[in-house]
MDTraj code that builds the backbone (N, CA, C; nanometers):
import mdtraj as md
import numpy as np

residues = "UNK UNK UNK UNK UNK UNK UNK UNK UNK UNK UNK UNK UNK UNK UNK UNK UNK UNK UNK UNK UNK UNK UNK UNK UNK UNK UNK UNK UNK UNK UNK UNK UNK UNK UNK UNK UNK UNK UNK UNK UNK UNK UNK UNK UNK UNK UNK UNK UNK UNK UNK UNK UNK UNK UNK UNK UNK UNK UNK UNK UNK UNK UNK UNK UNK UNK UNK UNK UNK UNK UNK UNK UNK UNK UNK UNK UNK UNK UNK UNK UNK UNK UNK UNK UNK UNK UNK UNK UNK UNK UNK UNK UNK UNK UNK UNK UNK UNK UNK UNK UNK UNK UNK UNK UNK UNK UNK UNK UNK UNK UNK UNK UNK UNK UNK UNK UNK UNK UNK UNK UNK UNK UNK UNK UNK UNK UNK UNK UNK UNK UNK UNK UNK UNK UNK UNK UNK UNK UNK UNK UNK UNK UNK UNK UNK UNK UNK UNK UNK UNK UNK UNK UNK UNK UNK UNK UNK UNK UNK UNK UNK UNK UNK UNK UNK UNK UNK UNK UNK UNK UNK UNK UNK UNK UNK UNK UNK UNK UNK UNK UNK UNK UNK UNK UNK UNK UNK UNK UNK UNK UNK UNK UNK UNK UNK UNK UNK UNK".split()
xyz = np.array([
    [6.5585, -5.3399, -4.0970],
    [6.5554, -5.2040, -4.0429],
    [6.6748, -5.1786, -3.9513],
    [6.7106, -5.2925, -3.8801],
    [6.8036, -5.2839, -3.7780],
    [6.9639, -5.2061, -3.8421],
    [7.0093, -5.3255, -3.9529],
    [7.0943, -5.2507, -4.0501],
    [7.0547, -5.1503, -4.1203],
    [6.9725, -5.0675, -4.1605],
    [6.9431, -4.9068, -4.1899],
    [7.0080, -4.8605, -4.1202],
    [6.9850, -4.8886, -3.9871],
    [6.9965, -4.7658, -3.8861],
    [7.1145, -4.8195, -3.8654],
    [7.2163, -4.8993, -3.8584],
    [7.3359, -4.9232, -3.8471],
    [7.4074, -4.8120, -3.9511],
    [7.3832, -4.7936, -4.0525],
    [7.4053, -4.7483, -4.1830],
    [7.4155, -4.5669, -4.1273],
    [7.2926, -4.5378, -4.1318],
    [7.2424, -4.4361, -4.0593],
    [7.3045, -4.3420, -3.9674],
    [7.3424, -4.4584, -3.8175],
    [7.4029, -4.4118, -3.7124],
    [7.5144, -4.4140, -3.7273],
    [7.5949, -4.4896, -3.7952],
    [7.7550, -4.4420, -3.7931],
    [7.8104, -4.4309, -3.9203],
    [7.7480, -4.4234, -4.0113],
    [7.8176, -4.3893, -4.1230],
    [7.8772, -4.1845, -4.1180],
    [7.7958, -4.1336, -4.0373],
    [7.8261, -4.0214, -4.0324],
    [7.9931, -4.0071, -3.9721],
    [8.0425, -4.0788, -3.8754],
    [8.1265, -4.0696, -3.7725],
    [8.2423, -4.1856, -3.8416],
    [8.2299, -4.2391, -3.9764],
    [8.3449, -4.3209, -4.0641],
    [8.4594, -4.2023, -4.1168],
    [8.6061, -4.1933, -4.1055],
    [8.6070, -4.1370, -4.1904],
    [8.6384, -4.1144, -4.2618],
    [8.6430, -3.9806, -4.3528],
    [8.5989, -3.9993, -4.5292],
    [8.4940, -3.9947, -4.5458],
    [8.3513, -4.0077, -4.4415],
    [8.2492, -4.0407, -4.4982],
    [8.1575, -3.8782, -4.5478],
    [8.0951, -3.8894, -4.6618],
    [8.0679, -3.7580, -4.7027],
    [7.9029, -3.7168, -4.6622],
    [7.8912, -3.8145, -4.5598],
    [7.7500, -3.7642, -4.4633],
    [7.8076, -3.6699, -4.3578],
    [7.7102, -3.5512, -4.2926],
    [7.7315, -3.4862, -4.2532],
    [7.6384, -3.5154, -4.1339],
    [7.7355, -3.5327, -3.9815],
    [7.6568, -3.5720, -3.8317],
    [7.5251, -3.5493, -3.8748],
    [7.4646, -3.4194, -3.8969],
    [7.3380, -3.3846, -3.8937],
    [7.2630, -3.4384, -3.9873],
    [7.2583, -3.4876, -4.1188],
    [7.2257, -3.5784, -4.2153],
    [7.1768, -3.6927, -4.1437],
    [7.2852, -3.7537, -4.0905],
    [7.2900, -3.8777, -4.0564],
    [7.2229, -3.9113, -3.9667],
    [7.2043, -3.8382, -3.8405],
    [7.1058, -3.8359, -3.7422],
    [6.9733, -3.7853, -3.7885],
    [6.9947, -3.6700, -3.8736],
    [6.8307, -3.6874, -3.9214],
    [6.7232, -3.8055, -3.9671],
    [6.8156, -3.8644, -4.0489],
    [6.7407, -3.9954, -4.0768],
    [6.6696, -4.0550, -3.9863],
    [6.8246, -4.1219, -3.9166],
    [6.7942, -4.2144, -3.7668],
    [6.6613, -4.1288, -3.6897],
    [6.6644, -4.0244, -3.6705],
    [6.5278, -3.9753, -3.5600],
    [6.3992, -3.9621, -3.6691],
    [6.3851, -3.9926, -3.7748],
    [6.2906, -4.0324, -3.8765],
    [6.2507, -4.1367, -3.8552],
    [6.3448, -4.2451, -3.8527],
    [6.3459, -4.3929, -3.8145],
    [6.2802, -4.4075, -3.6908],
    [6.3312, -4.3558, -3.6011],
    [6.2919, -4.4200, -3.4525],
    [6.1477, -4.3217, -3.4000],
    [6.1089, -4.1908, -3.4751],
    [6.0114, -4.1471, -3.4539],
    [5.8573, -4.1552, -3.5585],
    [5.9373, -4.2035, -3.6475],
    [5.7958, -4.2406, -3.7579],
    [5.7537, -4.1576, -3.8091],
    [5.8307, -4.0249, -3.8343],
    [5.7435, -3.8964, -3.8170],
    [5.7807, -3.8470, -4.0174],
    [5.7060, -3.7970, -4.0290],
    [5.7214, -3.7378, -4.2044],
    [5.8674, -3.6514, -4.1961],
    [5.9013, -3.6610, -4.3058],
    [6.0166, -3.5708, -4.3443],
    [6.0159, -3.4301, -4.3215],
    [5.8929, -3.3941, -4.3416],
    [5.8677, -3.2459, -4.3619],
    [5.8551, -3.1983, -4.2093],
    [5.7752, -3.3063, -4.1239],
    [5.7741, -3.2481, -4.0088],
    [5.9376, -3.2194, -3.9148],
    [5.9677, -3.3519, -3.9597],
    [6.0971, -3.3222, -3.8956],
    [6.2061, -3.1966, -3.9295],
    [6.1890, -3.1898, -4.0943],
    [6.3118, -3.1016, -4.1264],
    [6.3231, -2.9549, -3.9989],
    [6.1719, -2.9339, -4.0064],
    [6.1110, -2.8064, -3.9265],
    [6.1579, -2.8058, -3.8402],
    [6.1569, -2.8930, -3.7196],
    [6.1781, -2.9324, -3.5992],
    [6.2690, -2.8213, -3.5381],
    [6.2025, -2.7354, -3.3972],
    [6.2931, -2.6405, -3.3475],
    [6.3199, -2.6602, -3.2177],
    [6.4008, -2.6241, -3.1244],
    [6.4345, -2.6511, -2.9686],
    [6.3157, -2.6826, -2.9177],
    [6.2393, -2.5223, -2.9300],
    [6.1337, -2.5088, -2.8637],
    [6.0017, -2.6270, -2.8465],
    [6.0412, -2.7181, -2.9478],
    [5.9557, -2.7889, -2.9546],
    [5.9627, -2.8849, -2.8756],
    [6.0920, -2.9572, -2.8640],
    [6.1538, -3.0444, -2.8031],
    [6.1413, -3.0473, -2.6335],
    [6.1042, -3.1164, -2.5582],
    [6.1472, -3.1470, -2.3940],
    [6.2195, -3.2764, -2.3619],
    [6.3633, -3.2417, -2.3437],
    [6.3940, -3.3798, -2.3003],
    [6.3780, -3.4716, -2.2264],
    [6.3067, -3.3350, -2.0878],
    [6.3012, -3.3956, -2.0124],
    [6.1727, -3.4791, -1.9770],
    [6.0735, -3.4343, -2.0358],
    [5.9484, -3.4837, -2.0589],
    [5.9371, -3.6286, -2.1865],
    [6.0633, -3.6012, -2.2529],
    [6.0651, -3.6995, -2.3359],
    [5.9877, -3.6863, -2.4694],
    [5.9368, -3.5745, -2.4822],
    [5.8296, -3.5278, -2.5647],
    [5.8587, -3.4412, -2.6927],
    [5.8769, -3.4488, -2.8539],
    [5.8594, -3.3278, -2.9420],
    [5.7075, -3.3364, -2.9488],
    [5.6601, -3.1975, -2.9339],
    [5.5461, -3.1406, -2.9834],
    [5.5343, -3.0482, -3.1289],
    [5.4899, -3.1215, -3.2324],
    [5.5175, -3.0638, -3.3459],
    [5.3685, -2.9750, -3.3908],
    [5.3863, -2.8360, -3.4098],
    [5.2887, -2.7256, -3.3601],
    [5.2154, -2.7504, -3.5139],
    [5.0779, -2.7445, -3.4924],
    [5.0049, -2.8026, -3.6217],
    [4.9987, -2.7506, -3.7685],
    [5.0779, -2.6088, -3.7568],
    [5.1332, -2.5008, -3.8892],
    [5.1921, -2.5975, -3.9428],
    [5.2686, -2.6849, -3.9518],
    [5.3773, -2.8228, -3.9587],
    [5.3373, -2.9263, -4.0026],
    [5.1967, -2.9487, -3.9737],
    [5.0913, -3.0917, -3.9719],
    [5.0539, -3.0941, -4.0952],
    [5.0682, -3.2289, -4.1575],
    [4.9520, -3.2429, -4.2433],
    [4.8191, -3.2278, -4.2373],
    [4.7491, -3.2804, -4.0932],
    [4.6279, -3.2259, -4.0924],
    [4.5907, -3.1462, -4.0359],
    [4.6833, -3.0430, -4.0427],
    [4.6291, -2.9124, -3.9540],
    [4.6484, -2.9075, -3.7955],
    [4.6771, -3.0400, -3.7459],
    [4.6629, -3.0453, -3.5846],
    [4.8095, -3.0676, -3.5104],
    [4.8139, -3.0121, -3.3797],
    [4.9359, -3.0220, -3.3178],
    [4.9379, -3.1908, -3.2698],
    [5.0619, -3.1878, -3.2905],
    [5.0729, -3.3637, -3.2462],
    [5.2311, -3.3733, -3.1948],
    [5.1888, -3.4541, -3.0725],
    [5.2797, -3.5079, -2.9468],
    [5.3560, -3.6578, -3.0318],
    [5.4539, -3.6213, -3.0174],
    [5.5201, -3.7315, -3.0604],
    [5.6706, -3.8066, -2.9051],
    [5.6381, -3.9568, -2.8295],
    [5.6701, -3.9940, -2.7582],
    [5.7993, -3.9798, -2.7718],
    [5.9015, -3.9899, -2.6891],
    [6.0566, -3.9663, -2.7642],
    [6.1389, -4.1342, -2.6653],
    [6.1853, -4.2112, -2.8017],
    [6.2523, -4.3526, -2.6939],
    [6.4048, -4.2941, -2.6457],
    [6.4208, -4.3556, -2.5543],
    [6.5797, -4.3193, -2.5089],
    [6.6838, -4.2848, -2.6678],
    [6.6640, -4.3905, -2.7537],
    [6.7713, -4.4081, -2.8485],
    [6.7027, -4.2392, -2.9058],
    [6.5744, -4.2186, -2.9497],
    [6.5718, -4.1048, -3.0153],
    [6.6244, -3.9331, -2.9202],
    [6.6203, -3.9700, -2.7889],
    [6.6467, -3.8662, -2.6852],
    [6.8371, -3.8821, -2.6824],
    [6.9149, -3.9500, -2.7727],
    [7.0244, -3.9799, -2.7370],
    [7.0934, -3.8818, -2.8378],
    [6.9708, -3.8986, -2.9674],
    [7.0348, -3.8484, -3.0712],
    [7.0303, -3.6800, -3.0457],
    [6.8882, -3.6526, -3.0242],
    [6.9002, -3.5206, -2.9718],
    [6.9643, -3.4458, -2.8843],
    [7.0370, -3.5392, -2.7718],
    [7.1528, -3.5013, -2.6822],
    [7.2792, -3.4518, -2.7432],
    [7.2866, -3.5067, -2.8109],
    [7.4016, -3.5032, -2.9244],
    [7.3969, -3.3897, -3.0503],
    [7.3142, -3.3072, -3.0669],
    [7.2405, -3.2295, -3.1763],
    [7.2484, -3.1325, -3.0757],
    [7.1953, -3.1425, -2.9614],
    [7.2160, -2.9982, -2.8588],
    [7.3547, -2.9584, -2.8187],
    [7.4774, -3.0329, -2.8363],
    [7.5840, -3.0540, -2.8176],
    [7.6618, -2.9295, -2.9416],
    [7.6004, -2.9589, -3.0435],
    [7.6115, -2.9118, -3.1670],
    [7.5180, -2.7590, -3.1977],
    [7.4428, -2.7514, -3.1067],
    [7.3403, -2.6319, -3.1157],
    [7.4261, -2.5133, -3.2040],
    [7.3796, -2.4866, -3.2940],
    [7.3905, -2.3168, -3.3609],
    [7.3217, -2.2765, -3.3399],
    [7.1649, -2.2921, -3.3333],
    [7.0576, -2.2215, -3.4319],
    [6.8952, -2.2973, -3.3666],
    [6.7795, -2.2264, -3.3716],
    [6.6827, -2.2616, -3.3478],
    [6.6086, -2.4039, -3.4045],
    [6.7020, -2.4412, -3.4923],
    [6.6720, -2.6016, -3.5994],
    [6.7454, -2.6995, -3.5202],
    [6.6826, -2.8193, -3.5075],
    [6.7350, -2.9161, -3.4619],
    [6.8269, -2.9773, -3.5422],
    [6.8246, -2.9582, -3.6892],
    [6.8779, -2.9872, -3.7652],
    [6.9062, -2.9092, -3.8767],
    [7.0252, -2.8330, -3.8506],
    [7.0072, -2.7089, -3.9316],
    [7.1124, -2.7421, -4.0790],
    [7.0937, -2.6777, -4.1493],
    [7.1084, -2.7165, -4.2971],
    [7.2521, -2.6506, -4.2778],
    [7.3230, -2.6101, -4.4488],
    [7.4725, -2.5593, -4.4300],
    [7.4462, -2.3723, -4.3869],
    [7.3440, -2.3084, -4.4029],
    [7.3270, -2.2065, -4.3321],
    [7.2391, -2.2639, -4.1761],
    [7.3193, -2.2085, -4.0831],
    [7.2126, -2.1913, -3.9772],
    [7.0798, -2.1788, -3.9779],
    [7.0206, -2.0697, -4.0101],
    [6.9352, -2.0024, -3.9993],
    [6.8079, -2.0794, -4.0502],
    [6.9032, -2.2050, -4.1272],
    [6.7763, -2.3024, -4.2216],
    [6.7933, -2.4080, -4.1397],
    [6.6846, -2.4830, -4.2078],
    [6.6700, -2.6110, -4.1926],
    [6.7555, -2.7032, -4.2833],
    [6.7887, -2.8117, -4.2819],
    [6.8332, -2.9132, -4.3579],
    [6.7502, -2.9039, -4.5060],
    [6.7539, -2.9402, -4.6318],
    [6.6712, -2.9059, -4.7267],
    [6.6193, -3.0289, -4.7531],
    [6.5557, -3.0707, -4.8677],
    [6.4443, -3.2236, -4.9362],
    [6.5853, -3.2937, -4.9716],
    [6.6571, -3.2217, -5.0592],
    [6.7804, -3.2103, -5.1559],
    [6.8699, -3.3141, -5.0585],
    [6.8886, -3.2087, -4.9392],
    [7.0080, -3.3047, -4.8486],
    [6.9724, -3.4413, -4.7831],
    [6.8239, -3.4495, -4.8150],
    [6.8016, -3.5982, -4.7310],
    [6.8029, -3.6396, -4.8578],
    [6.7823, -3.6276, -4.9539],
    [6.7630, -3.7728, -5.1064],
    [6.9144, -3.7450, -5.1100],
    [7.0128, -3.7030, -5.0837],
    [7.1986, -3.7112, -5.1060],
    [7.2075, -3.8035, -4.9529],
    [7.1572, -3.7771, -4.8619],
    [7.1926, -3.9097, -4.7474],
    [7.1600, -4.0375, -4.8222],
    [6.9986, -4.0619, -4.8552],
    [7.0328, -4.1838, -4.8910],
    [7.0830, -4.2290, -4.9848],
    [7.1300, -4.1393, -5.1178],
    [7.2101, -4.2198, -5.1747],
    [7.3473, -4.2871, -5.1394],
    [7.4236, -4.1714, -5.0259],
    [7.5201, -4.2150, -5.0327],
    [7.5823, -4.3055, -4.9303],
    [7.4069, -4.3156, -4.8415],
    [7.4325, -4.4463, -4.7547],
    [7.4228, -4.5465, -4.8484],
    [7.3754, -4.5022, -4.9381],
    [7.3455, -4.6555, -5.0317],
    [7.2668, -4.7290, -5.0057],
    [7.1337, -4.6988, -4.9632],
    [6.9742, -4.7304, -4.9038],
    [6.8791, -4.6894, -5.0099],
    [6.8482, -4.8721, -5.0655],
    [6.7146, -4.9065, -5.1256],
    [6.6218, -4.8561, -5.0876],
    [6.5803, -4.7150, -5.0192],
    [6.4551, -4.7441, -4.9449],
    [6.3796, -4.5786, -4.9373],
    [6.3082, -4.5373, -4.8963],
    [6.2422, -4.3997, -4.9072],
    [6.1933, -4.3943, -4.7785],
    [6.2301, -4.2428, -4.7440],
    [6.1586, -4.2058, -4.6129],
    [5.9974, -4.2329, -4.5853],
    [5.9613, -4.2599, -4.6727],
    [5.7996, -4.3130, -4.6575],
    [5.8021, -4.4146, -4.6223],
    [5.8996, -4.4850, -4.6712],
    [5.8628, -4.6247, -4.6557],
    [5.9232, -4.6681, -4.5255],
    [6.0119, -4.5924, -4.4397],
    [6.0214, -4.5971, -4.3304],
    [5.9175, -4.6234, -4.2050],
    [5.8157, -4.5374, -4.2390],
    [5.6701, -4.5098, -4.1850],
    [5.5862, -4.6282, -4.1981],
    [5.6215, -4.6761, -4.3806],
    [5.5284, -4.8096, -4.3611],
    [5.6259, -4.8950, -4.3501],
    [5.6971, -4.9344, -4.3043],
    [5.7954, -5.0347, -4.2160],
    [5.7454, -5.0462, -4.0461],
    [5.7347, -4.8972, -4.0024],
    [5.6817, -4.9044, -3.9082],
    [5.5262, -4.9751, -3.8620],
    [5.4761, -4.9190, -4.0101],
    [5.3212, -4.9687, -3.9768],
    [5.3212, -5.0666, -4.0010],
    [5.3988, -5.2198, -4.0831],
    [5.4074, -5.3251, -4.0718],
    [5.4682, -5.3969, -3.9526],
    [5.5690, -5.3178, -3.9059],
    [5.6032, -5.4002, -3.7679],
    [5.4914, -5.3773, -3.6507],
    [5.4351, -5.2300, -3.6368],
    [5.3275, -5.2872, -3.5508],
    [5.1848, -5.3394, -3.6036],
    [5.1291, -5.3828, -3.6827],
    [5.0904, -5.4851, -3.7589],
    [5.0947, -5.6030, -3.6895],
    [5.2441, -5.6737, -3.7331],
    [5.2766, -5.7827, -3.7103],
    [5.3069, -5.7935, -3.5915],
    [5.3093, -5.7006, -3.5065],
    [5.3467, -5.7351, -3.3379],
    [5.2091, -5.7142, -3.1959],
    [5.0847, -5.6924, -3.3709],
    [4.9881, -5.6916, -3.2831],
    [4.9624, -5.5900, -3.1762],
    [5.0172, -5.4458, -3.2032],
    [4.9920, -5.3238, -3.1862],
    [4.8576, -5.2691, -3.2009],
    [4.7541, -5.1731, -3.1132],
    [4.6386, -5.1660, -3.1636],
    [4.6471, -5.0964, -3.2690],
    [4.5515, -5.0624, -3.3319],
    [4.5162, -5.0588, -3.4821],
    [4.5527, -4.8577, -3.4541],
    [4.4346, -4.8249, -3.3887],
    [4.4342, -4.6866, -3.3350],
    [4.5520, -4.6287, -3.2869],
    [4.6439, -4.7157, -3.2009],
    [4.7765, -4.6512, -3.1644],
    [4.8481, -4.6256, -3.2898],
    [4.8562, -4.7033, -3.3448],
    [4.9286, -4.6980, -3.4551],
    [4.9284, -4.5817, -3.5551],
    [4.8038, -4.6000, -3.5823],
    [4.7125, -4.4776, -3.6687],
    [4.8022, -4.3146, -3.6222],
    [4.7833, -4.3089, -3.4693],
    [4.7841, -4.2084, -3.3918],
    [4.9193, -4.1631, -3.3933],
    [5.0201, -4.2813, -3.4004],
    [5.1371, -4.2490, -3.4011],
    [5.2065, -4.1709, -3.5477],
    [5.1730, -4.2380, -3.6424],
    [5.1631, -4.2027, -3.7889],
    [5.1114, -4.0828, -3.8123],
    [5.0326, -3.9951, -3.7227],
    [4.9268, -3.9136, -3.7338],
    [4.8521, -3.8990, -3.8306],
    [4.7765, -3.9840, -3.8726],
    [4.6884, -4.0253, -3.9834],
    [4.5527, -3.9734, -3.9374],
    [4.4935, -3.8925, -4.0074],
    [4.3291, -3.8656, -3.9714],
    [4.2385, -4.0039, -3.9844],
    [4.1736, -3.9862, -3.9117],
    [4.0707, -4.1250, -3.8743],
    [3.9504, -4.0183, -3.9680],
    [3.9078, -4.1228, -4.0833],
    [3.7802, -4.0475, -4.1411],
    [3.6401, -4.1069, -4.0755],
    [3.6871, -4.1751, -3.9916],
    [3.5241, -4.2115, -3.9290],
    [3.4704, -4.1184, -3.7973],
    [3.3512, -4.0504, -3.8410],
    [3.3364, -3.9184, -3.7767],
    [3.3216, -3.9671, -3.6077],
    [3.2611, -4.1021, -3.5993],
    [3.2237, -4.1528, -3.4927],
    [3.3967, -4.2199, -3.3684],
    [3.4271, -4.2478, -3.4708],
    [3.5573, -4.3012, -3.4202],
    [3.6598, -4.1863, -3.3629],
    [3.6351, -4.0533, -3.4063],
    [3.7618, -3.9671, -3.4347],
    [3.7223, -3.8951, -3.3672],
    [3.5302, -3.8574, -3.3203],
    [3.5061, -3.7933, -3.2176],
    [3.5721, -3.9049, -3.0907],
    [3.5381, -4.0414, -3.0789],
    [3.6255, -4.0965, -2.9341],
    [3.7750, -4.0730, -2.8870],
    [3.8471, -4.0709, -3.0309],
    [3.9741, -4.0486, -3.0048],
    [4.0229, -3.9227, -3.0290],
    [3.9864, -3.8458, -2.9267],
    [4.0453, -3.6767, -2.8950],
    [4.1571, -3.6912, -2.8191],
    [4.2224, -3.7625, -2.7880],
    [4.3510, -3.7413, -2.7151],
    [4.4585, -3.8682, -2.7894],
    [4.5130, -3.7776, -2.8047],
    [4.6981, -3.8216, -2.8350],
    [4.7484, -4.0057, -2.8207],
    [4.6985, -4.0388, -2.7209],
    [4.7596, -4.1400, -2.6368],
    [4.8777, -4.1368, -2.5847],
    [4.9251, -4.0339, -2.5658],
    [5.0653, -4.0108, -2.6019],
    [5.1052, -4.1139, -2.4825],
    [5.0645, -4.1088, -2.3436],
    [5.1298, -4.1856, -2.2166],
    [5.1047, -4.3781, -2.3048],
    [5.0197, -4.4329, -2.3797],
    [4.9603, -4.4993, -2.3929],
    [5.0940, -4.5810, -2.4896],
    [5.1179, -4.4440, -2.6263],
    [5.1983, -4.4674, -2.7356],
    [5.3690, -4.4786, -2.6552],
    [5.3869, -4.4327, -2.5412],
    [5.5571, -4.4992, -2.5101],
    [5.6067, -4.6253, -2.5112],
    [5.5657, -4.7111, -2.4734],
    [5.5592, -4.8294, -2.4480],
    [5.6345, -4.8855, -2.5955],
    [5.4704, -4.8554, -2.7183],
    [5.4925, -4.8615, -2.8398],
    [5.6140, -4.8008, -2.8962],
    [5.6426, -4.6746, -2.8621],
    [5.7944, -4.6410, -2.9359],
    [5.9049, -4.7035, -2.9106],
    [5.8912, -4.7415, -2.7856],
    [6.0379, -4.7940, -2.7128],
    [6.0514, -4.8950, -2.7424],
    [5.9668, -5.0009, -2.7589],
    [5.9549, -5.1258, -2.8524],
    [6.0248, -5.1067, -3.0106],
    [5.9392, -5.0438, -3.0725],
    [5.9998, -4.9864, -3.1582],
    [6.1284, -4.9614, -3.2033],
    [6.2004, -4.8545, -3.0636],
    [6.2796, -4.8021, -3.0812],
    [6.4382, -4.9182, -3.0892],
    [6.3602, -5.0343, -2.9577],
    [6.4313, -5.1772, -2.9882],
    [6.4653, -5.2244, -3.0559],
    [6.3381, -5.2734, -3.1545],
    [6.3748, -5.3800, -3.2133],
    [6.4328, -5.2862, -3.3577],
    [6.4320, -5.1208, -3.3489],
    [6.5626, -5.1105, -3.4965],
    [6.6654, -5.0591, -3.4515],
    [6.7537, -5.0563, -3.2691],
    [6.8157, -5.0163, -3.2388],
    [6.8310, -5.0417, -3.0929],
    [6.8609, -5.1533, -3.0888],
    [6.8822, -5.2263, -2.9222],
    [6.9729, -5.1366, -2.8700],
    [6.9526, -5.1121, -2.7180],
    [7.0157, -5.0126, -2.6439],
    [7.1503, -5.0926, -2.6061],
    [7.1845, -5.2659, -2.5948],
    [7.2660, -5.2997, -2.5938],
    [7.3351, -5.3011, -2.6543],
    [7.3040, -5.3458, -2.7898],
    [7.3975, -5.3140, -2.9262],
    [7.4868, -5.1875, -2.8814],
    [7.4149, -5.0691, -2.9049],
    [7.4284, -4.9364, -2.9371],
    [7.5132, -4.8795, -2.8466],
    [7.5183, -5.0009, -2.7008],
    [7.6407, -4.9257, -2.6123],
    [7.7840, -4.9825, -2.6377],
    [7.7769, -5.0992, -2.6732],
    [7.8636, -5.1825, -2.7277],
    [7.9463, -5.1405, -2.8084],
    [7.8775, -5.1059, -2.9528],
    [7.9398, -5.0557, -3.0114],
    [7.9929, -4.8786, -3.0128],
    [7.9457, -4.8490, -2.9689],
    [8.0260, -4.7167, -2.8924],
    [8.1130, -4.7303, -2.8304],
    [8.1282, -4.8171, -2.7479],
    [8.2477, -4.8187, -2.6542],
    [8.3744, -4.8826, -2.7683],
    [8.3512, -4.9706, -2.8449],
    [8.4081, -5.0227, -2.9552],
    [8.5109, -4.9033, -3.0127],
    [8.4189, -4.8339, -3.0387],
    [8.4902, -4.7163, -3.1440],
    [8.5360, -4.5763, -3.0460],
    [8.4808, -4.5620, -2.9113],
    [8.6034, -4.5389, -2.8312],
    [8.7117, -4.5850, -2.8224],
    [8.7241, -4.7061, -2.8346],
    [8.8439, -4.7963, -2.7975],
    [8.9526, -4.8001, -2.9351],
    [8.8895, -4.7704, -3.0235],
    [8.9581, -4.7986, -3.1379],
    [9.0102, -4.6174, -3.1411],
    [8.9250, -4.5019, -3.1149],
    [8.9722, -4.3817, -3.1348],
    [9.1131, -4.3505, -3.0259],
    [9.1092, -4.3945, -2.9216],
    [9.1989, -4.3862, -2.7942],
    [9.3201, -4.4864, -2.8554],
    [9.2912, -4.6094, -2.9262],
    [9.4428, -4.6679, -2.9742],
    [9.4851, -4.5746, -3.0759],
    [9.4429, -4.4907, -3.1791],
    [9.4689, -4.4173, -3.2919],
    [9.5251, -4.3020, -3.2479],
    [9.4989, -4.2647, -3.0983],
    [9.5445, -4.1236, -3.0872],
    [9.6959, -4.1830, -3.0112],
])
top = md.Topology()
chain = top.add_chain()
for i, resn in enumerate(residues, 1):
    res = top.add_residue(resn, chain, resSeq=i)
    for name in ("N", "CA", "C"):
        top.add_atom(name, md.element.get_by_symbol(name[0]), res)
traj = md.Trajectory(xyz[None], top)
């Protein structure tokens, strides 16, 4: 996963490369938020708090009908820093018209031409195998995925989000497919290399 998002995060900023910033970061905040394609394409300012650290994706959007809080890790609040930088338009990620969103079309042309074996779904269950294997509760997990719990008994207990509960979990997350050390490192890298070129 770590190299995805290597792939991901700077293939946009190679150049020659025929990903487009916003492509490219779309992915990556797919990656580090776990969140469906569809929800994200949507994704508008309004939704977003940086400072809270928080997208709230309004439940018109939801697969199951419900509004859902999604935690935001530094690396995913970095990308969006960078997207507000770029602001046109009410889309966080706006397609080649403003006024749109990014389309289905333009994310299956990212990954081909990152050249990634892999499907935005399966991003999600990457996620749900790493917390799996890292011994994540079962329910956070669920919650994060926003998966309906069909057990009537279970789903009446869990009426709230976890959202303060689920940070911890993202930022972990957000680690181990995008170490904040790495990620400064190599930035400064390709500062250094843009400042000898100029």
């Amino acid at each position: 996963m770590t190299r995805l998002w290597q792939k991901t995060k700077y293939r946009a900023f190679t150049p020659g490369s025929k990903c487009s910033i916003q492509s490219a970061q779309f992915v990556s905040s797919i990656i580090l938020t776990a969140a469906r394609s569809g929800e994200a394409i949507g994704a508008k300012w309004d939704e977003i708090d940086l400072g809270a650290k928080t997208w709230t994706v309004p439940a018109a959007r939801m697969k199951a009908g419900r509004e859902h809080s999604v935690p935001l890790s530094e690396q995913a609040c970095a990308i969006l820093r960078k997207m507000e930088k770029l602001r046109k338009s009410e889309f966080v990620f706006p397609g080649d018209k403003p006024e749109r969103p990014l389309s289905g079309m333009s994310l299956t042309m990212v990954m081909r031409r990152l050249k990634v074996d892999a499907t935005v779904h399966g991003f999600r269950s990457s996620f749900r195998d790493w917390a799996a294997e890292n011994g994540v509760d079962f329910h956070m997990a669920e919650t994060a995925l926003a998966h309906t719990v069909r057990n009537s008994t279970t789903a009446a207990y869990l009426r709230t989000q976890l959202i303060n509960e689920r940070r911890p979990m993202m930022k972990a997350w957000a680690e181990y497919c995008a170490p904040l050390e790495a990620l400064a490192q190599r930035s400064k890298k390709r500062r250094l290399s843009l400042n000898a070129a100029a």
